[in-house]
Wavefront OBJ file of the C-alpha trace (Angstrom):
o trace
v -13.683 -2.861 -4.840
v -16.496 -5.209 -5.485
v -20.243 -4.554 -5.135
v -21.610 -5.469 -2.024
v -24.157 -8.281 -2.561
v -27.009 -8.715 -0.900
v -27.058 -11.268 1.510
v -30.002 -13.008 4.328
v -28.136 -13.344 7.709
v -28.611 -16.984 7.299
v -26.192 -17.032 4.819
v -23.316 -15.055 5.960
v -20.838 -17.032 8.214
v -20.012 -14.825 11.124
v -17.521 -15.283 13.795
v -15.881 -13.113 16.281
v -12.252 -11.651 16.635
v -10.620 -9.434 19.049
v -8.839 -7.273 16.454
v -9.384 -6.936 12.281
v -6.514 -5.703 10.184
v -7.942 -4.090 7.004
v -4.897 -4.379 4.238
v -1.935 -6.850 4.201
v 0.513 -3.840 2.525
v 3.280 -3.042 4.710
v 0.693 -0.964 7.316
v -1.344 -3.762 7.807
v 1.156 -6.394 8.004
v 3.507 -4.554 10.810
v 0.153 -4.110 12.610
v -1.174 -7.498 12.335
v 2.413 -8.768 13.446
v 2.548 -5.828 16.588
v -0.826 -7.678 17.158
v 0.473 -11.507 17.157
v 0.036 -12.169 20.429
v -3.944 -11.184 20.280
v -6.497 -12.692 18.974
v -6.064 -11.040 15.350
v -7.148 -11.370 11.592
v -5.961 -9.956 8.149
v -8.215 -9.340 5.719
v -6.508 -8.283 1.936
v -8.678 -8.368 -0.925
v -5.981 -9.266 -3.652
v -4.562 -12.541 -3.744
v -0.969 -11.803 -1.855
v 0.144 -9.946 0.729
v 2.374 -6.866 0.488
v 0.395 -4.444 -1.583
v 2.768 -2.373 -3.326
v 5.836 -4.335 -2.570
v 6.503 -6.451 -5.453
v 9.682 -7.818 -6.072
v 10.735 -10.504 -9.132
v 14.092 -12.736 -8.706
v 16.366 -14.761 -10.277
v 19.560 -16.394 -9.486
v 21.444 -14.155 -7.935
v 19.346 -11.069 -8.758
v 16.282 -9.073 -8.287
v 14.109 -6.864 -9.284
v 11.203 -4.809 -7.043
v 8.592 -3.888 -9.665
v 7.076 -2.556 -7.094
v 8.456 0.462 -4.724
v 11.896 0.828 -4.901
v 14.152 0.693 -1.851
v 14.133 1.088 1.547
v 14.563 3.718 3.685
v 14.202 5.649 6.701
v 14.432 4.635 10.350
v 12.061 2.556 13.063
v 10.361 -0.249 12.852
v 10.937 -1.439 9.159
v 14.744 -1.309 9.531
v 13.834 -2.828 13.594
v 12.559 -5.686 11.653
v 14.703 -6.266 8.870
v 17.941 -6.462 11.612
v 15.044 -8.640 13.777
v 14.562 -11.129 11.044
v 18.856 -11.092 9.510
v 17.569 -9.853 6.259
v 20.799 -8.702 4.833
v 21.203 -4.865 4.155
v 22.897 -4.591 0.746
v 25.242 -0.796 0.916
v 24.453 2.063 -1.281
v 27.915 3.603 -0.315
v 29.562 4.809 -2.851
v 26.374 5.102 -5.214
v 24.704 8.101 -6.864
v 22.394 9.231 -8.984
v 23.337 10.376 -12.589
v 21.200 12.036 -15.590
v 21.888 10.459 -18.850
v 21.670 13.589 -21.188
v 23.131 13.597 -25.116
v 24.488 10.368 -25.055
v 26.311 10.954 -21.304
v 25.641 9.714 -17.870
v 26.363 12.741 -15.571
v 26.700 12.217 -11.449
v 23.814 14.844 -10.800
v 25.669 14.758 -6.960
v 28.640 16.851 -9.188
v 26.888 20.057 -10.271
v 30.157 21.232 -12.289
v 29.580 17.837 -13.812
v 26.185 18.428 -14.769
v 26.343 21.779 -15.542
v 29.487 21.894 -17.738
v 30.159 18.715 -19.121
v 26.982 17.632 -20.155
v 25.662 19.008 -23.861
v 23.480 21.860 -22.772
v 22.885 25.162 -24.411
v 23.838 28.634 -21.991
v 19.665 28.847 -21.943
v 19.665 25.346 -20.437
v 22.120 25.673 -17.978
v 20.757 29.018 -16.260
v 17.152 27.369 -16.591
v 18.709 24.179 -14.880
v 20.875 26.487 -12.365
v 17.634 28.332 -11.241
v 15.571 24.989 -10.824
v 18.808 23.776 -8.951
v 18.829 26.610 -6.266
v 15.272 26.952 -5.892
v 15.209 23.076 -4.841
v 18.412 23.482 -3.040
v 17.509 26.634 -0.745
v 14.845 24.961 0.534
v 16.187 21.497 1.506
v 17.515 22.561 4.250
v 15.355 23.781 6.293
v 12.774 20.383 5.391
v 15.715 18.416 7.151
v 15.242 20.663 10.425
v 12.941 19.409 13.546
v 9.592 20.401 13.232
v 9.625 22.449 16.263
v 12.597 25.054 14.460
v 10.057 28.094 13.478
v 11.627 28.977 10.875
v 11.661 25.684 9.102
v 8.589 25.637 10.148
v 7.497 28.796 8.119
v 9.357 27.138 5.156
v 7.219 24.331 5.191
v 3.683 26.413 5.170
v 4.993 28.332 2.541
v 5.899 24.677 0.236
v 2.732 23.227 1.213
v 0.718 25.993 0.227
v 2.341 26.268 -3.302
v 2.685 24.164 -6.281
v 5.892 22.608 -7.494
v 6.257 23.625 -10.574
v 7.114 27.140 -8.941
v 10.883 25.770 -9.485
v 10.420 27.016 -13.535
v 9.004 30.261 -12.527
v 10.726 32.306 -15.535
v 12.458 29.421 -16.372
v 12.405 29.562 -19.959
v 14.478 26.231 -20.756
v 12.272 23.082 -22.800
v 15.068 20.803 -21.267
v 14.833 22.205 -17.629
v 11.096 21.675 -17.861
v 11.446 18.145 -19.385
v 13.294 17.446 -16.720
v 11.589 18.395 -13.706
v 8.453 16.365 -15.299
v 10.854 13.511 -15.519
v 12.208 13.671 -11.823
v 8.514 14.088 -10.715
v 6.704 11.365 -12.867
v 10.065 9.243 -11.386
v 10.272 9.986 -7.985
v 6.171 10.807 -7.102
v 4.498 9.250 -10.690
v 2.963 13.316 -10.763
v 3.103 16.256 -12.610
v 4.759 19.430 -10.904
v 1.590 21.042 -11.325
v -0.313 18.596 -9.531
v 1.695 18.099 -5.829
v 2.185 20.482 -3.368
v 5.680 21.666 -3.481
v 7.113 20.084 0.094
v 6.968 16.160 -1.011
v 8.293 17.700 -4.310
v 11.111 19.437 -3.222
v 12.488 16.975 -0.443
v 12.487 14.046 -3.248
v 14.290 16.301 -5.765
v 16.767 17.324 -2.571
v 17.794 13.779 -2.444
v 18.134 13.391 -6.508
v 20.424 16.378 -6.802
v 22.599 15.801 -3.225
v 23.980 12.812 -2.246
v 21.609 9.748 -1.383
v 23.839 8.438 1.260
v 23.018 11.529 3.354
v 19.005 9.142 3.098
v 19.084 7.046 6.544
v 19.275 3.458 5.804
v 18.624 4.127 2.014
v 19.224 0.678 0.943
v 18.052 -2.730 -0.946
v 17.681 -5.345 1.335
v 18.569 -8.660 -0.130
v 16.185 -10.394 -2.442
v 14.247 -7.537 -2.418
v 11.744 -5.182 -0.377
v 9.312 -8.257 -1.177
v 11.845 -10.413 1.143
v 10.384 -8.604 4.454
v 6.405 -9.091 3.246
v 6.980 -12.096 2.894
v 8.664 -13.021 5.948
v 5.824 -10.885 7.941
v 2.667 -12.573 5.943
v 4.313 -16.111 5.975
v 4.559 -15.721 10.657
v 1.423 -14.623 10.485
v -0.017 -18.011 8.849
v -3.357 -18.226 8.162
v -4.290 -15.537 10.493
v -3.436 -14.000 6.776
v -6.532 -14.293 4.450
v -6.220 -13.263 1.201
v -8.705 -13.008 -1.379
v -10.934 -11.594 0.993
v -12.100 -7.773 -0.436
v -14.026 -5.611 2.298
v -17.399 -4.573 1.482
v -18.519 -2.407 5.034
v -16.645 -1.636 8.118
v -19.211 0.063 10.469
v -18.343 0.469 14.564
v -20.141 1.487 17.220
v -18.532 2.472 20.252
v -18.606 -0.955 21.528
v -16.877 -2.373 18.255
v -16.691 -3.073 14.914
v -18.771 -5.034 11.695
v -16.580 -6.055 8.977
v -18.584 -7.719 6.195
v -16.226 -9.624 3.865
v -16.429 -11.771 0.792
v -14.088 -15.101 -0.128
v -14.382 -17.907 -1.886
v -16.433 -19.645 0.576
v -19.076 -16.298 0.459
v -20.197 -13.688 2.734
v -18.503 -13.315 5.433
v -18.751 -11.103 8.531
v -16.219 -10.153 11.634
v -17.479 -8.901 14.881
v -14.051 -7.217 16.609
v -13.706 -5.402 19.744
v -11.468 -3.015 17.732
v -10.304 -2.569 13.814
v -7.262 -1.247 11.983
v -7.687 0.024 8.616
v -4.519 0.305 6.393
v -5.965 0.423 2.697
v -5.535 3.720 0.157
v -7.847 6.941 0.764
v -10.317 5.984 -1.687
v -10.568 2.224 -0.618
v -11.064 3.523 2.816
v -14.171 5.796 1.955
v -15.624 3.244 -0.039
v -15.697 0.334 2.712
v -16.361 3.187 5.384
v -19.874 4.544 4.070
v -19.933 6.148 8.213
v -17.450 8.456 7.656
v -17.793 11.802 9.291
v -17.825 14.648 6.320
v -14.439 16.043 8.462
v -12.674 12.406 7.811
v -14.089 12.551 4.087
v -12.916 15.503 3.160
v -9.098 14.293 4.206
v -9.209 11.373 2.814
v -10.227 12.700 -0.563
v -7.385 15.183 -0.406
v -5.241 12.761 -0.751
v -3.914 11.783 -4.673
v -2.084 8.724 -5.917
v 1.097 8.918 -7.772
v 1.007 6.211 -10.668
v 3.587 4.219 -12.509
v 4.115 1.992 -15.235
v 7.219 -0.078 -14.395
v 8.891 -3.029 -16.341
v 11.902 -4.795 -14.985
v 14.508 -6.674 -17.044
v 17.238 -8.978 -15.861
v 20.453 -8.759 -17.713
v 23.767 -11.135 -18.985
v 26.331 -8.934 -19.560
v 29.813 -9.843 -18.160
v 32.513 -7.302 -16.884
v 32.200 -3.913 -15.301
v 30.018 -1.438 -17.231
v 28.845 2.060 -16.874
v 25.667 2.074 -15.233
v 27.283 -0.166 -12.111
v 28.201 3.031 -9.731
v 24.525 4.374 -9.828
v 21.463 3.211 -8.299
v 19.327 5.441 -10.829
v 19.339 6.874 -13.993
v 17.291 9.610 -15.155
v 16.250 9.264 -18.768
v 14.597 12.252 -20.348
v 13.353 12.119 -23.902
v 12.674 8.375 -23.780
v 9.526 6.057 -22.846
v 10.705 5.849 -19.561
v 12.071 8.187 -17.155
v 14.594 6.668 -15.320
v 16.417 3.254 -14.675
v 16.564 1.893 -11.552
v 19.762 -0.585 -11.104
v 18.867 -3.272 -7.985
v 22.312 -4.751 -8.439
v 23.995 -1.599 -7.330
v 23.928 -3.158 -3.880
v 26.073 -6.030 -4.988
v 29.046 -4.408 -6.997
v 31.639 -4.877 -4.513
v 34.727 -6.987 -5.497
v 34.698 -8.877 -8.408
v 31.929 -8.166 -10.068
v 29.183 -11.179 -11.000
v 27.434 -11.556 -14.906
v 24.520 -10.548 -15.359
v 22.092 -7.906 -14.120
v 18.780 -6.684 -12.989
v 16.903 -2.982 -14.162
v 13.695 -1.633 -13.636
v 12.690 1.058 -16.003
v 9.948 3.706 -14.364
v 7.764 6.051 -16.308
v 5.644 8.086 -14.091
v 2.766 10.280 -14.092
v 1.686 11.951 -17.235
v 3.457 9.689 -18.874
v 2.154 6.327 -17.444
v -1.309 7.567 -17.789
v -1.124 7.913 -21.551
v 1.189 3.941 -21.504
v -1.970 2.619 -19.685
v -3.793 3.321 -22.985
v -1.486 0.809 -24.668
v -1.320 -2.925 -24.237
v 1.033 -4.965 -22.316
v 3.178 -6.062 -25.542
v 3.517 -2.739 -27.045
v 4.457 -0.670 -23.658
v 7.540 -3.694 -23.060
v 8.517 -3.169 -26.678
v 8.911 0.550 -26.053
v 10.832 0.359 -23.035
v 13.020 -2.694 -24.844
v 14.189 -0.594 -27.497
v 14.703 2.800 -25.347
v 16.801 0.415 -23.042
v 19.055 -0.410 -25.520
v 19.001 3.005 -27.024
v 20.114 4.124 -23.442
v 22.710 1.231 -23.729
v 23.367 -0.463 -27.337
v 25.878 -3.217 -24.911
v 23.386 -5.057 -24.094
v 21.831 -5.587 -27.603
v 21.130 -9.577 -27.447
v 21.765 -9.362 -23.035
v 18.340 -8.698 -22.019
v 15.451 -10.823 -20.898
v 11.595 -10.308 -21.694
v 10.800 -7.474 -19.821
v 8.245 -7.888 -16.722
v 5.382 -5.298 -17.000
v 3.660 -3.982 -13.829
v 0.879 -1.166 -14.070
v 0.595 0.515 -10.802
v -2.551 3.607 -10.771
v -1.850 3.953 -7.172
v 1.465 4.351 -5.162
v 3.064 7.582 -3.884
v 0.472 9.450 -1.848
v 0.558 13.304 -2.283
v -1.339 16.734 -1.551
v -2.220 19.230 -4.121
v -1.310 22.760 -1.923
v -3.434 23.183 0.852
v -4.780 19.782 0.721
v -1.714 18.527 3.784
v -3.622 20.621 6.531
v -6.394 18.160 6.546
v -4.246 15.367 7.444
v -4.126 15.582 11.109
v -8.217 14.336 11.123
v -7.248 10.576 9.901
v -4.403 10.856 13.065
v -7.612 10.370 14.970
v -9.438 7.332 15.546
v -12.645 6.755 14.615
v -14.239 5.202 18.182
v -12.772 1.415 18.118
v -11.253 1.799 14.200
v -7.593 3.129 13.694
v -6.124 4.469 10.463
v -2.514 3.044 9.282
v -0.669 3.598 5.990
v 2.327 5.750 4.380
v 0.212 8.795 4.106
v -0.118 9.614 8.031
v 3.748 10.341 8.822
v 6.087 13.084 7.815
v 6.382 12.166 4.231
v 5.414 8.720 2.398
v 7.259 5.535 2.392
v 8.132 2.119 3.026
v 8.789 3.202 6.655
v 6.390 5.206 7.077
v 4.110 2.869 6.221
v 5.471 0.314 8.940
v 5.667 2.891 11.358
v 2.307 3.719 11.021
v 0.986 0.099 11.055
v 3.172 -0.146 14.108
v 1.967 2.706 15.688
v -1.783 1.719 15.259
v -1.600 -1.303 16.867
v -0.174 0.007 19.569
v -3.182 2.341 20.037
v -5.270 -0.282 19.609
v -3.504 -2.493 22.494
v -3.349 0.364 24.702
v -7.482 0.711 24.044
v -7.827 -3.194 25.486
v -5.596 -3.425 28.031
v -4.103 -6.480 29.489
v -5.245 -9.736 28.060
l 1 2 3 4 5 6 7 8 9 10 11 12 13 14 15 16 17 18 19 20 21 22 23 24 25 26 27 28 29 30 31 32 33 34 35 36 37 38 39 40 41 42 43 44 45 46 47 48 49 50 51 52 53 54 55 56 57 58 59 60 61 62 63 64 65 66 67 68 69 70 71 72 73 74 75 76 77 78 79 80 81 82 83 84 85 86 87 88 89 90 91 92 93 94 95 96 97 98 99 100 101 102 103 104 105 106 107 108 109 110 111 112 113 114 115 116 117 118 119 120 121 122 123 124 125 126 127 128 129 130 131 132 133 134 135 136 137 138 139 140 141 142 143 144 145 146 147 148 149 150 151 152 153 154 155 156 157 158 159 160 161 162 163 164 165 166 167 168 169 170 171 172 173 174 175 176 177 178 179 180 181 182 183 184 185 186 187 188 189 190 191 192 193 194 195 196 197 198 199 200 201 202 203 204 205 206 207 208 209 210 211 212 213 214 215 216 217 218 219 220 221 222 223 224 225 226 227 228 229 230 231 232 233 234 235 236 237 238 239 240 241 242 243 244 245 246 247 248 249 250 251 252 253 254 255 256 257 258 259 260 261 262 263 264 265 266 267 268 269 270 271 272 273 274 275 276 277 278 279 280 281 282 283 284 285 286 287 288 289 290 291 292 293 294 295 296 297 298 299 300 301 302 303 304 305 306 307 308 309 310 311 312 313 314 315 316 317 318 319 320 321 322 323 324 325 326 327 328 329 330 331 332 333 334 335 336 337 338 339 340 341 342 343 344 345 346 347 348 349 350 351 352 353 354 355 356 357 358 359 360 361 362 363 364 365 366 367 368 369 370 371 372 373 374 375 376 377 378 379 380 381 382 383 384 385 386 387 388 389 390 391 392 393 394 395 396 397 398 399 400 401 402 403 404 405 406 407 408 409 410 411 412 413 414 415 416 417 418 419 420 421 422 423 424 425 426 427 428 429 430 431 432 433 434 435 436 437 438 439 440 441 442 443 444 445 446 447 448 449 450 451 452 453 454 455 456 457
């Protein structure tokens, strides 16, 4: 976030709004659109909308370099079926762990236990991670008002994830629970409360169709952003990085900057839907209560680079949507045509290889030429086939993404559920556990507090 200059009020071009969206991500842009019939702006500092929705394409493919795929229920899905984006099936996918040359289903756990080369020490060690995740999915799929799932989730929240290789003894079991957390949260075990942990793994090591909606919409998560940003016109301003928001109880002051200079918003009311530590930066009024949740909140971080393919013919990675690579640059490969093998099957291709946590941290050291070699030749380790059937690979580096809680740090959440007088909160870390949806729920949700504060008009 840039320095806020100093500025003479003569110089700074003011004008008045009834409500300010903070963040064109997917928060700010369901809000902003809730808000379409009111006299609203969007202010996003970067220079397109979507935030962490980023998706490549190419002929018939794509690739989100961004977050992955869709899921959940509410208003994202609401608005994909609102706007005919196309829903492209998972049924009939899984998820397999490519292990000694194999690709196991990880949904089979004879599969993955017995015909995949592991030592005896291995298996147990994987067999005890296995149940520990297992025993407590369950009860994280129960309502919230069950007490005893209930209890379950205190007990995950206040303990860290790596309590899956308590005793476990296994340097494979351990590799791979750092792969399946750098993967699926871009943290270590040791860093994340075990709740987000163990729900993500659930999925992994079930069956992602039992996921509601879990799916790739067609051309991409990028294809709803940009639907959203592009009816919003130039209500959208990008470009535009918040330096203050302050508020009264009568309203808001949003000093801006853009190419034109300083800029400042007077709004009746203000939605902010930009990460924890953006948010206590531009809000320097914070009470300590607010503070303190924002800063317990951490970022999961990723290095991703997508490839798209020419191979011809049906070929082993077709029936999974993910890959899980331990041992290699990257720790999983994540296969955005999945959607479209139905029927005959079309050339060509599109992968996204993911190295998380840990493990992007250190590839942020590197430069962009070196980390796309690494993941070029680990790719066609993974799969010699497509020796001379790949594409430059497209590098993203993402330091912020999945939100997560070290243990303990959850209970402070319910403070940001609050609004601040006239300013509401909005992104994927204020629901049940982060997402795509969530994040559009929230947005949603927001402006709806915020319409409900006006009244008619």
């Amino acid at each position: 976030m840039a320095a806020r200059k100093d500025t003479t009020p003569d110089r700074v071009r003011e004008e008045t709004h009834e409500v300010v969206v903070i963040g064109a991500g997917m928060a700010g842009l369901m809000a902003a659109t809730t808000l379409a019939d009111r006299d609203v702006v969007l202010l996003e500092a970067s220079d397109r909308a979507g935030g962490r929705v980023d998706t490549v394409r190419k002929g018939d493919y794509w690739i989100n370099v961004g977050t992955q795929f869709t899921e959940g229920t509410g208003p994202l899905i609401d608005a994909l079926h609102r706007h005919r984006v196309h829903l492209g099936t998972l049924e009939g996918k899984s998820v397999a762990l490519s292990l000694g040359g194999k690709q196991v289903d990880t949904s089979n756990p004879f599969a993955l236990m017995f015909r995949s080369r592991m030592t005896w020490g291995d298996r147990l060690g994987l067999a005890a991670v296995g149940t520990r995740i297992l025993a407590n999915v369950p009860f994280l799929e129960m309502s919230p008002d069950n007490r005893w799932a209930n209890r379950v989730r205190a007990k995950l929240d206040n303990r860290r994830a790596d309590f899956v290789l308590r005793g476990v003894k296994s340097e494979l079991a351990r590799e791979m629970v750092r792969s399946w957390s750098g993967q699926w949260m871009g943290c270590e075990p040791e860093e994340t409360a075990a709740t987000q942990f163990v729900f993500s793994m659930g999925i992994l090591l079930t069956d992602p169709e039992k996921v509601d909606n879990l799916t790739l919409p067609e051309g991409g998560n990028q294809t709803l952003t940009d639907i959203l940003a592009a009816d919003l016109g130039d209500r959208v301003r990008l470009g535009s990085p918040v330096h203050t928001v302050e508020w009264t109880e009568d309203g808001v002051v949003v000093d801006y900057e853009d190419a034109a200079g300083p800029g400042r918003i007077r709004a009746r009311r203000a939605i902010v839907a930009v990460p924890a530590d953006i948010a206590v930066k531009i809000m320097p009024g914070l009470p300590p209560d607010h503070r303190t949740a924002f800063e317990a909140i951490h970022y999961g971080r990723y290095v991703v680079v997508g490839f798209f393919t020419h191979e011809e013919g049906p070929q082993r990675w077709d029936d999974f949507l993910a890959v899980s690579t331990p041992g290699l640059s990257f720790q999983a490969v994540f296969n955005h045509a999945a959607a479209l093998r139905r029927g005959v099957r079309k050339p060509g291709g599109a992968l996204a290889c993911f190295a998380g946590g840990a493990e992007a941290d250190r590839l942020f050291e590197l430069g962009d030429e070196e980390i796309v070699a690494r993941f070029t030749a680990d790719l066609l380790r993974l799969y010699p086939e497509l020796e001379g059937k790949v594409e430059p690979g497209i590098l993203r580096r993402h330091p912020r993404v999945v939100p997560f809680w070290a243990p303990g740090g959850r209970a402070t959440l319910a403070t940001l559920r609050e609004p601040l007088g006239p300013v509401h909160l909005a992104g994927d870390y204020l629901l049940d556990m982060p997402s795509l949806a969530d994040a559009a729920a929230s947005g949603q949700q927001a402006a709806e507090r915020v319409l409900a504060s006006l009244g008619a008009g």
